[in-house]
Legacy VTK file of the C-alpha trace (Angstrom):
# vtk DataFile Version 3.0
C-alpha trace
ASCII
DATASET POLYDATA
POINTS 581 float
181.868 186.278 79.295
180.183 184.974 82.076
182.112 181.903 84.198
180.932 178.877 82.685
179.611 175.597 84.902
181.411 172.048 84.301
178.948 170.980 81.564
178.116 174.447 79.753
181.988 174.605 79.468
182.014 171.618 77.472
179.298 172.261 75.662
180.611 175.861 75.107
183.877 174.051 73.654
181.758 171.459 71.758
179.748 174.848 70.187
182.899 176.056 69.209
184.323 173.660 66.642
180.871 173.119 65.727
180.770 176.597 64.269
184.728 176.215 62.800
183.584 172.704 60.978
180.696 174.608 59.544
183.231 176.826 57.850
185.706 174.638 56.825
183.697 172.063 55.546
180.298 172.928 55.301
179.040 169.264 53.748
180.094 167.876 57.243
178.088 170.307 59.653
176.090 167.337 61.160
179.000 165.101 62.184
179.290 163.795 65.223
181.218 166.103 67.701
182.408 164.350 70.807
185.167 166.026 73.319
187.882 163.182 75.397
189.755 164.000 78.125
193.447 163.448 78.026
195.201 161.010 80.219
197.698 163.170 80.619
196.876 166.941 81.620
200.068 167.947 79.513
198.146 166.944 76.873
195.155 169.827 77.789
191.779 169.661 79.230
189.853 168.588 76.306
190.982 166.631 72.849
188.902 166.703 69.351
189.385 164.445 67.098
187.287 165.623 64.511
189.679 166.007 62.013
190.929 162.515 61.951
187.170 161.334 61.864
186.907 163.778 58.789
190.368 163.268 56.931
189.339 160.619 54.857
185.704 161.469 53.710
187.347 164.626 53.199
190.278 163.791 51.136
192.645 165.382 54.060
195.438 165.254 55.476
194.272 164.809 59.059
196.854 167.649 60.872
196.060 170.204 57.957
192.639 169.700 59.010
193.015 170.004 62.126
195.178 173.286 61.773
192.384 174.488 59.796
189.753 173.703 62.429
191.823 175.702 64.646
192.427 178.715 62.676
188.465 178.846 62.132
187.967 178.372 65.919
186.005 181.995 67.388
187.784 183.447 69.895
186.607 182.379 73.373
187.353 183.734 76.802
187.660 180.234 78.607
190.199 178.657 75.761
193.778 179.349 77.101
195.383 177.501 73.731
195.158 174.552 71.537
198.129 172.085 70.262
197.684 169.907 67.384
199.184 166.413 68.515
199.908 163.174 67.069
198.493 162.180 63.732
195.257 165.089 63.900
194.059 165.704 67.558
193.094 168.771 68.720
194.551 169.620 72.529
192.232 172.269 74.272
193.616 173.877 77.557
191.107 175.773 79.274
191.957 178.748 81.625
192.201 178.867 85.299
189.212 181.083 85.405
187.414 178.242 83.685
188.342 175.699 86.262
187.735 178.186 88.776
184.458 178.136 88.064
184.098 174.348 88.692
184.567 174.936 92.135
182.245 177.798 92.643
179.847 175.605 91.416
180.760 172.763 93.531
180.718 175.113 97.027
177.187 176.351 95.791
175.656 173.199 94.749
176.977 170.786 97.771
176.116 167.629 97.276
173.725 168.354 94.402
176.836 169.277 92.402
177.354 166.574 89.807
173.403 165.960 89.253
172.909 166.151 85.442
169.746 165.956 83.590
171.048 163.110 81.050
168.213 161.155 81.749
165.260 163.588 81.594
163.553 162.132 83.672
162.657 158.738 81.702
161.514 155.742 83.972
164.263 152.832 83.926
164.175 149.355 86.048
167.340 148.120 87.153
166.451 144.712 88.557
169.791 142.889 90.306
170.776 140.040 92.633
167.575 138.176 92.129
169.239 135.016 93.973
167.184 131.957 94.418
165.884 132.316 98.096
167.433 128.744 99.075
170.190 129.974 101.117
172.396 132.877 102.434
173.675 135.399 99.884
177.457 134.439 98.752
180.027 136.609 97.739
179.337 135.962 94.312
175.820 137.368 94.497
177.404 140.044 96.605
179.212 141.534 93.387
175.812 141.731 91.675
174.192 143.191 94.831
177.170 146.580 94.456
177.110 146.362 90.937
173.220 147.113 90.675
172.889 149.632 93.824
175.718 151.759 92.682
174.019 151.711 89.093
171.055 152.500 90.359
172.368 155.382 92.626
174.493 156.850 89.157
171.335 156.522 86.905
169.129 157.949 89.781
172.084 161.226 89.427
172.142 161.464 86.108
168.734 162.341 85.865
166.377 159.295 85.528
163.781 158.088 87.361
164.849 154.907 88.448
163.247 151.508 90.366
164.753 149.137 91.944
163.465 145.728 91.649
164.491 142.070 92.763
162.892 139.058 91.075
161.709 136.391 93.735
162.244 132.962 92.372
159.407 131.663 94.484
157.935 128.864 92.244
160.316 126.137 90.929
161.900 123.526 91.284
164.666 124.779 93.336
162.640 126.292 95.997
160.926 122.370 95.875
164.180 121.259 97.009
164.670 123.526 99.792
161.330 122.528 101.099
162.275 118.913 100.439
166.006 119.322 102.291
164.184 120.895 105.528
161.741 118.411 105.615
164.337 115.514 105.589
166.531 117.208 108.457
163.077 117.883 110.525
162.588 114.132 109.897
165.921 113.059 110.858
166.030 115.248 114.147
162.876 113.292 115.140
164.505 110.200 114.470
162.815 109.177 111.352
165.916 107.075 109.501
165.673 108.723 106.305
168.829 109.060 103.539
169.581 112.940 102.430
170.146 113.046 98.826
173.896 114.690 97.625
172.223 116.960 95.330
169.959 118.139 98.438
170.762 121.412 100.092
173.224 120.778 102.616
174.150 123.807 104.361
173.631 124.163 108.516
171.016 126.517 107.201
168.876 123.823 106.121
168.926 122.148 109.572
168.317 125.590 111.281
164.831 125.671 109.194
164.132 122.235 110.045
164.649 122.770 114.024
162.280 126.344 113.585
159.761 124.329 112.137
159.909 121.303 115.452
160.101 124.498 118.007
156.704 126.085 116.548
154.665 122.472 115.683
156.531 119.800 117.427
155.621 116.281 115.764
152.733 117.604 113.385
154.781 117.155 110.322
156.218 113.665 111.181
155.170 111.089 108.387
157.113 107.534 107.947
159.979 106.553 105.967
157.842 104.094 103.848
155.729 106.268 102.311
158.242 109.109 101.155
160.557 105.863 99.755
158.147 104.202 97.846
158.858 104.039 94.734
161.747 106.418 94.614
164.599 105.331 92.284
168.081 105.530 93.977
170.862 107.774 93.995
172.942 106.155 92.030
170.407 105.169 89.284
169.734 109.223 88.466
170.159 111.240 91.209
167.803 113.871 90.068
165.342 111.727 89.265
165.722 110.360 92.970
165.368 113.922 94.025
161.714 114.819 91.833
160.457 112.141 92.763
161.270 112.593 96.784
159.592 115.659 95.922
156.577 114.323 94.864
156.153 111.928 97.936
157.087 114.904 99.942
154.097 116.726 98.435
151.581 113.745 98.565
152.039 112.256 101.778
152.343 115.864 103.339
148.642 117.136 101.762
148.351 120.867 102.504
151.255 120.484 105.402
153.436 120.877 102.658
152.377 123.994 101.524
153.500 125.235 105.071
156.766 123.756 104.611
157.458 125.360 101.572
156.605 128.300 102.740
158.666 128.183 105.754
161.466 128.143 104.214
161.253 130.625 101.457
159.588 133.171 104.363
163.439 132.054 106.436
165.159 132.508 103.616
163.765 135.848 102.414
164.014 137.522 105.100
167.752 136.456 105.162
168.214 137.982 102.284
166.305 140.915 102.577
168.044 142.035 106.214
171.720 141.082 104.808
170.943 143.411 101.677
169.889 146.261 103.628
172.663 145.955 106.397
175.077 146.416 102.765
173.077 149.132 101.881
170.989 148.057 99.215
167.920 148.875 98.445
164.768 147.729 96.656
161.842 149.449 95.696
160.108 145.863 94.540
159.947 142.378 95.524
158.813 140.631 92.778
157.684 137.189 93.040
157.231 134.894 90.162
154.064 132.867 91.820
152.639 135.984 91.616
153.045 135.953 87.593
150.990 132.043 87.974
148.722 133.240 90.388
147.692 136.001 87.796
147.682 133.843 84.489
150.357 136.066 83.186
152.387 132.911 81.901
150.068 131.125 80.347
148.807 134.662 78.868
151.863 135.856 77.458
152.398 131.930 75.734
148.893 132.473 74.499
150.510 136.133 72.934
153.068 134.146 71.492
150.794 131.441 70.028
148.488 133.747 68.534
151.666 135.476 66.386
152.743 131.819 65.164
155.773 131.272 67.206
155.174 128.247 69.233
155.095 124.995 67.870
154.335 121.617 69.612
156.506 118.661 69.236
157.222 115.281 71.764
154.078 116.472 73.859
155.652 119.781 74.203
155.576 123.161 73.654
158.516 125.033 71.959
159.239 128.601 71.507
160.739 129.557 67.771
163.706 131.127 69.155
166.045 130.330 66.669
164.086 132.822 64.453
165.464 135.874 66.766
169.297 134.522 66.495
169.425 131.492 69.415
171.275 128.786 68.845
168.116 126.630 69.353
164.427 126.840 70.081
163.179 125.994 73.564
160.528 124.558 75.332
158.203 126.477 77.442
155.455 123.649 78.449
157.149 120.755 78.709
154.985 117.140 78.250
153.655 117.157 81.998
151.973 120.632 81.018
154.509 122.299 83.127
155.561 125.662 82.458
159.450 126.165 82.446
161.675 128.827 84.113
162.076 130.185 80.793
158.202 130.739 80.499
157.783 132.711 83.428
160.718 135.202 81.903
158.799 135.843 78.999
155.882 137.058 81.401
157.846 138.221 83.690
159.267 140.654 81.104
156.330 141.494 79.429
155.013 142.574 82.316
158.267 145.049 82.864
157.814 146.412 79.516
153.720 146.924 80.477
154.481 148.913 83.491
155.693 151.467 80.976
159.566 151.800 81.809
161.041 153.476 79.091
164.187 150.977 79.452
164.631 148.056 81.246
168.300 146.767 82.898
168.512 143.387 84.116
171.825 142.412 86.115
173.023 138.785 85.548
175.934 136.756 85.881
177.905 136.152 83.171
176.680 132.686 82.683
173.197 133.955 81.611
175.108 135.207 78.650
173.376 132.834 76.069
169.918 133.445 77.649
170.395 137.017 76.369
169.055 136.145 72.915
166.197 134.353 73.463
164.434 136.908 76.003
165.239 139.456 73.469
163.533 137.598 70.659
160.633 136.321 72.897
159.947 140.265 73.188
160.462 140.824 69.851
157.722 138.097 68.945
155.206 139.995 71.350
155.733 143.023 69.010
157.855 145.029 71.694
161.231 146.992 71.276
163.716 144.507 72.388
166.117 147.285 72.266
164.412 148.971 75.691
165.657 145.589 77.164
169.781 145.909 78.175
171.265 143.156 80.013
174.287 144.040 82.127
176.886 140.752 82.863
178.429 140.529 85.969
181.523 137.909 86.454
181.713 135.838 89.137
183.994 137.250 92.020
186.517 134.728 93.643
187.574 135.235 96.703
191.016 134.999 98.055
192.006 134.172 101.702
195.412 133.243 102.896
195.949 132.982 99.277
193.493 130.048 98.706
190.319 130.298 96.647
187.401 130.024 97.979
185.064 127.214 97.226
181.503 128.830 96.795
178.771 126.201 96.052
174.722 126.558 97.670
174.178 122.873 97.692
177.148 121.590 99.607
176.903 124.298 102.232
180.730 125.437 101.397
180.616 128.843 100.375
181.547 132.454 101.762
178.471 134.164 102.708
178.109 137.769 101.908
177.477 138.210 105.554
180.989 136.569 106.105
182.856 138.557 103.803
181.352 141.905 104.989
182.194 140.616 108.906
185.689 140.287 107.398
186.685 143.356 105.514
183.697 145.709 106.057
180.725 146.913 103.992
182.777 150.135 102.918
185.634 147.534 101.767
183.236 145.033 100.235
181.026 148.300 98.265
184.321 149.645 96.512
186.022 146.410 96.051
183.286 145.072 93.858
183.330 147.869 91.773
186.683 148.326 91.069
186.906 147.142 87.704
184.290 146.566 85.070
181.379 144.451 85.383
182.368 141.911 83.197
185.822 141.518 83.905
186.865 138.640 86.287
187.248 139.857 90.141
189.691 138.635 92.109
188.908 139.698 95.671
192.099 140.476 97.865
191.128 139.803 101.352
194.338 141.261 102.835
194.612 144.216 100.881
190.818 144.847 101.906
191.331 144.799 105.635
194.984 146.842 104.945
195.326 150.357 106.403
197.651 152.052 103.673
197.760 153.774 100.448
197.767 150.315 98.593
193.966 149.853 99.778
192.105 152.418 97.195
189.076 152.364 99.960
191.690 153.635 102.609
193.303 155.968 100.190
189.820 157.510 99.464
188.425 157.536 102.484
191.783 159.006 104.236
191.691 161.956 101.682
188.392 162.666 103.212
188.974 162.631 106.556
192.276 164.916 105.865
190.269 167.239 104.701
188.243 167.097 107.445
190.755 167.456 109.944
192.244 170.696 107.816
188.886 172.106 108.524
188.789 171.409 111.895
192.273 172.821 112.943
191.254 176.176 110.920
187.565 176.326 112.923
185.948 178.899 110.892
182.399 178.429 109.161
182.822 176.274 106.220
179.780 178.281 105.101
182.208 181.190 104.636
184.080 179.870 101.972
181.776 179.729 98.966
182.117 183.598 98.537
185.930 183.786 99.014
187.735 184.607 95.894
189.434 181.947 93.961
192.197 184.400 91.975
195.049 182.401 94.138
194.327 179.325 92.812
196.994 179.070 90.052
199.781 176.620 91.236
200.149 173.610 89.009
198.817 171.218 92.070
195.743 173.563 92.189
195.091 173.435 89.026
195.230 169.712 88.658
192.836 169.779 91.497
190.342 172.032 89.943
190.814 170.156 86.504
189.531 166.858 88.538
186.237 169.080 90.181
185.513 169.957 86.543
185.343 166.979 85.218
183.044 165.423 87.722
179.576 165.667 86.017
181.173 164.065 82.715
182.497 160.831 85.125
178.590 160.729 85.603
177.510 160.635 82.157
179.349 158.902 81.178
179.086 156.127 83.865
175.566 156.436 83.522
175.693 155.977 79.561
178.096 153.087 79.547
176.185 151.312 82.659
180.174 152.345 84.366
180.024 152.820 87.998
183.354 151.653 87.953
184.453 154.927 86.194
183.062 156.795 89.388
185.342 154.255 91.377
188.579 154.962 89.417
188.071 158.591 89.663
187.714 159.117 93.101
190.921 157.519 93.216
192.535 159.772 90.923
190.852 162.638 92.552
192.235 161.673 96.327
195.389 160.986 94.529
195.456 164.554 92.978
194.451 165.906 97.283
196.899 164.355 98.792
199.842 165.225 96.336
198.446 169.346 97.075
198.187 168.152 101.061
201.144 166.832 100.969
203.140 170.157 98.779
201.498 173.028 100.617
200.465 174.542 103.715
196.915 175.438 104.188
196.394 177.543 107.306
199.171 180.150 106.052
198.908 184.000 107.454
198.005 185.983 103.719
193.822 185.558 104.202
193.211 184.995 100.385
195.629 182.486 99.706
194.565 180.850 103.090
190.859 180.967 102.004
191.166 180.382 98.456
192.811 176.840 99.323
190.034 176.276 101.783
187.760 176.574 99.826
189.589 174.373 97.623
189.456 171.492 99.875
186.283 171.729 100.571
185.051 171.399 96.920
186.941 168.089 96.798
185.440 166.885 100.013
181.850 167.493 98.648
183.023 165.869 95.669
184.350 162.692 97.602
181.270 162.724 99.612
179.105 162.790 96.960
181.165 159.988 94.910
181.483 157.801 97.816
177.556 157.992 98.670
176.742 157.033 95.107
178.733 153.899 95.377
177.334 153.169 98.863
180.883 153.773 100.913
181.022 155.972 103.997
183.128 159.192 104.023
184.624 158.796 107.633
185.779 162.231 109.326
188.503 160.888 110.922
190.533 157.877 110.704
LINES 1 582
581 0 1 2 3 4 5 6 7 8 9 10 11 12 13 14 15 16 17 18 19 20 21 22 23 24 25 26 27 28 29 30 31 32 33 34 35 36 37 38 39 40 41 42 43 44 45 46 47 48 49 50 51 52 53 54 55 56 57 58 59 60 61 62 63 64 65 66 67 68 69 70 71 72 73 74 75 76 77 78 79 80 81 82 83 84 85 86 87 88 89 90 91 92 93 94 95 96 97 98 99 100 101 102 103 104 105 106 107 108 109 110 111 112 113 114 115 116 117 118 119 120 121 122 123 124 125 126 127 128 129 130 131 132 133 134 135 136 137 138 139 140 141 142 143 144 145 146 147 148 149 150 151 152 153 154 155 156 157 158 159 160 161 162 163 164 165 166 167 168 169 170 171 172 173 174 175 176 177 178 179 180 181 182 183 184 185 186 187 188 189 190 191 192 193 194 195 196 197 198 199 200 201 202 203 204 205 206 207 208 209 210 211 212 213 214 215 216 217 218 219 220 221 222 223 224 225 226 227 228 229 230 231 232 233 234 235 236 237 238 239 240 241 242 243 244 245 246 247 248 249 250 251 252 253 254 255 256 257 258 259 260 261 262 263 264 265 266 267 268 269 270 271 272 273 274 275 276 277 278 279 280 281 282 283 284 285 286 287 288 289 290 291 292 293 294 295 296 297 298 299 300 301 302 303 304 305 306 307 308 309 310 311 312 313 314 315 316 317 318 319 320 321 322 323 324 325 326 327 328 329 330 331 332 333 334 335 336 337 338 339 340 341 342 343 344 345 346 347 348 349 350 351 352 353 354 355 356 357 358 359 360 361 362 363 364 365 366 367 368 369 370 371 372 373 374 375 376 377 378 379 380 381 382 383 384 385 386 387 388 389 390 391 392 393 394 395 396 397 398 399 400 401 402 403 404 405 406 407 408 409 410 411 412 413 414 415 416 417 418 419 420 421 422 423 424 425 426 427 428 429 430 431 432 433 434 435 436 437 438 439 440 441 442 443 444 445 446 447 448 449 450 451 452 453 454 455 456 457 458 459 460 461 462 463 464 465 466 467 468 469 470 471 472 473 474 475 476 477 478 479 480 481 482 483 484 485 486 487 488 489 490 491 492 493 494 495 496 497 498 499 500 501 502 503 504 505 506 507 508 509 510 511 512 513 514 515 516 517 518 519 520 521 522 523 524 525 526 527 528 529 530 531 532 533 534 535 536 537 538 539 540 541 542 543 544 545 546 547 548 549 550 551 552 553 554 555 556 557 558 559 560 561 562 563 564 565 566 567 568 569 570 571 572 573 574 575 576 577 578 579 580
């Protein structure tokens, strides 16, 4: 029997109590057959639990079954033994010439080993961050930001053709009061005595847009306090209200000024974004902007879509979308009285257009707020006639940030949050990448600042990164051709510590399916721990650069597998894989 790769093992395995089910109870070929890997490797390489899945359709006892299962298994050249444990598992352990194998795949393959055709090829969106553009990333956004590039980089492995896309918020009412805000500063450092609302944007941002615009066009934008006042309710009377209709002064008594304005500051703010994105490392294919979806009558077309099927009604001068009917708690408004369109409006266009681009799935990255605007997208698309299920939304919690054991306060309008830019100054982009993927996406994060920036074992970023640059070093010290080693033989590879190591190479292309089916890149993260854990337990037990040439080789060779297996784990989650440290 020929040595089997990662997958095909499993597979192979998977084959095999396929074939023993069909004997022992034939009625049941078709059930689903699904292989887990132990926690503990005492507890084998693989574990079926078909016969506790069966016992009861069957009229079983679950460990008869399983002993029958096992009796009926064929005979296979990579299965070492099986245990029955606990109530009806089946324990697999693999031979060493099965693991072996892992790793002669890994030294051929390089940093292609791990790529798995799970996704055929089909076209998926992942669209993240999609902050408003009124201000600097925070570290909030920041967790969304290595959530969806590390996602993207997994799905992009497994074997899809993925796009990366953020949504530009470039037409509403928020972006209105970021023009607004550096308007009023550019008026006040002219010396125009005007108030600046509370619920204004307040950061040193704002006045850094508002001193651009006075360095380009000096006094062309100056307009008196009179006529942006008049008739402007006060603060305390509604303070939004005092803010809409500051706006609207803003926007008459500027003309077609304020279109430059506006501009300005989305164009300042952008860019922001864009340049402290790609310093972390992450990537967009598309910028989409929502004016775009105005500019193009997509809104009102898609309402029209919905009108047509009979799921918009009018009521108080507005119009409503018949949400409740896909499982919301209540229908909303899309048009509101003023013929307005509302933010919820432009997502119905914005994802019919996603789904018209022809992706064959669509993942949108949100906070975990957005958690009840879930429904209501889904049954918008639904109403259009579309699969809802190609839509998956992916909740991300907010991350708080601990320094000096204090949290964090991390709010756009008062100008007192941690920027992104901040954090990564702080702790590093390597630091920040990991951190936010350490546990899963919807769990709270709680960021430890001084564990970040710490230099020892406790710091799983260090821990990887140091197993890395070990192995590195090994390879230095030696000085032979690294290119050597993927035709040395592998027969010395048989200690317990080796094993364990090879066991981790192995199961490398699963962690990838399996991240990539369960949207998981925090199952890559936790498994580059274990595997640096597994390194430097062998680095620390043996002695590589011994005099016997095969043993000396074999464990090479070895350590290189798991430092193309680090690189290539690190890379997909957008963290460096330092050579020395």
């Amino acid at each position: 029997m020929a040595p089997l790769s990662a997958q095909d093992l499993r597979s192979h395995i998977v084959s095999l109590f396929a074939q023993a089910l069909a004997q022992v109870a034939p009625g049941y070929a078709g059930a689903t057959l699904a292989l887990e890997r132990p926690k503990a490797a005492e507890h084998g390489d693989f574990a079926c639990n078909l016969a506790l899945q069966l016992a009861r359709p069957l009229r079983r006892n679950p460990r008869e079954l399983a002993q029958a299962l096992v009796a009926a298994l064929p005979a296979s050249q990579a299965i070492e033994r099986t245990e029955i444990a606990g109530a009806g598992f089946v324990n697999v352990f693999v031979t060493a010439a099965a693991k072996r194998a892992a790793l002669t795949a890994v030294l051929e393959l390089e940093s292609g080993y791990g790529r798995i055709d799970y996704g055929k090829g089909a076209r998926v969106q992942v669209e993240f961050v999609s902050a408003n553009p009124t201000g600097p990333l925070h570290v909030g956004h920041g967790r969304g930001a290595a959530y969806g590039a590390s996602l993207a980089n997994v799905l992009d492995f497994a074997g899809y053709a993925v796009e990366r896309e953020y949504y530009v918020n470039d037409a509403g009412r928020q972006m209105d009061i970021l023009a607004l805000s550096t308007w009023l500063r550019y008026l006040q450092a002219q010396g125009v005595a005007v108030p600046f609302p509370p619920n204004a944007y307040q950061g040193e941002y704002v006045r850094e847009m508002a001193a651009g615009i006075a360095a380009a066009h000096g006094t062309r934008y100056l307009r008196s306090a009179d006529a942006l006042l008049a008739g402007v309710p006060s603060v305390e009377e509604d303070a939004e209200a005092h803010l809409d209709a500051l706006i609207a002064n803003a926007k008459d008594v500027l003309g077609e000024d304020y279109a430059y304005v506006h501009q300005h500051a989305l164009t300042e703010q952008l860019g922001d974004c864009r340049n402290d994105l790609q310093e972390f490392g992450v990537h967009f294919e598309h910028w989409f902007s929502e004016r775009s979806l105005y500019e193009a009558g997509q809104v009102a077309r898609a309402l029209d879509q919905l009108e047509q099927a009979g799921h918009l009604y009018e009521q108080d001068g507005a119009r409503w979308f018949r949400s409740t009917a896909f499982g919301d708690e209540k229908d909303r408004v899309v048009q509101r009285e003023n013929g307005q369109y509302t933010y919820f409006a432009s997502d119905i266009a914005y994802h019919l257009n996603k789904f018209e681009r022809g992706f064959a799935r669509v993942i949108d990255v949100w906070g975990a707020d957005h958690h009840g605007y879930v429904a209501r997208v889904k049954g918008a698309l639904q109403a259009m006639g579309l699969d809802a299920q190609r839509l998956t939304v992916a909740l991300v919690q907010f991350a708080v940030l601990y320094r000096d054991g204090k949290k964090a306060s991390m709010s756009t309008r008062s100008g007192e949050f941690v920027t992104l830019r901040q954090l990564r100054d702080e702790v590093g982009n390597d630091a920040a990448r990991l951190f936010y993927v350490l546990r899963k996406s919807d769990q709270h994060l709680d960021f430890d600042l001084d564990l970040a920036k710490s230099q020892n074992n406790e710091n799983p970023v260090y821990y990887i990164q140091y197993a890395h640059a070990r192995i590195c070093s090994v390879l230095e010290e030696w000085g032979g051709d690294v290119g050597d080693l993927e035709t040395v033989a592998l027969s010395a590879l048989d200690s317990p510590a080796e094993l364990a190591l090879l066991r981790e190479l192995m199961e490398f292309p699963q962690v990838i399916e399996d991240a990539a089916h369960e949207l998981a890149p925090h199952a890559l993260a936790f498994y580059l721990k274990q595997l640096a854990a597994a390194f430097h337990s062998y680095y620390n037990s043996v002695r590589f650069l011994v005099e016997e040439s095969s043993q000396r080789e074999a464990r090479l060779a070895l350590v290189l597998g798991v430092r193309h297996v680090l690189r290539n784990g690190l890379r997909l989650l957008g963290v460096s894989a330092p050579e020395k440290m």
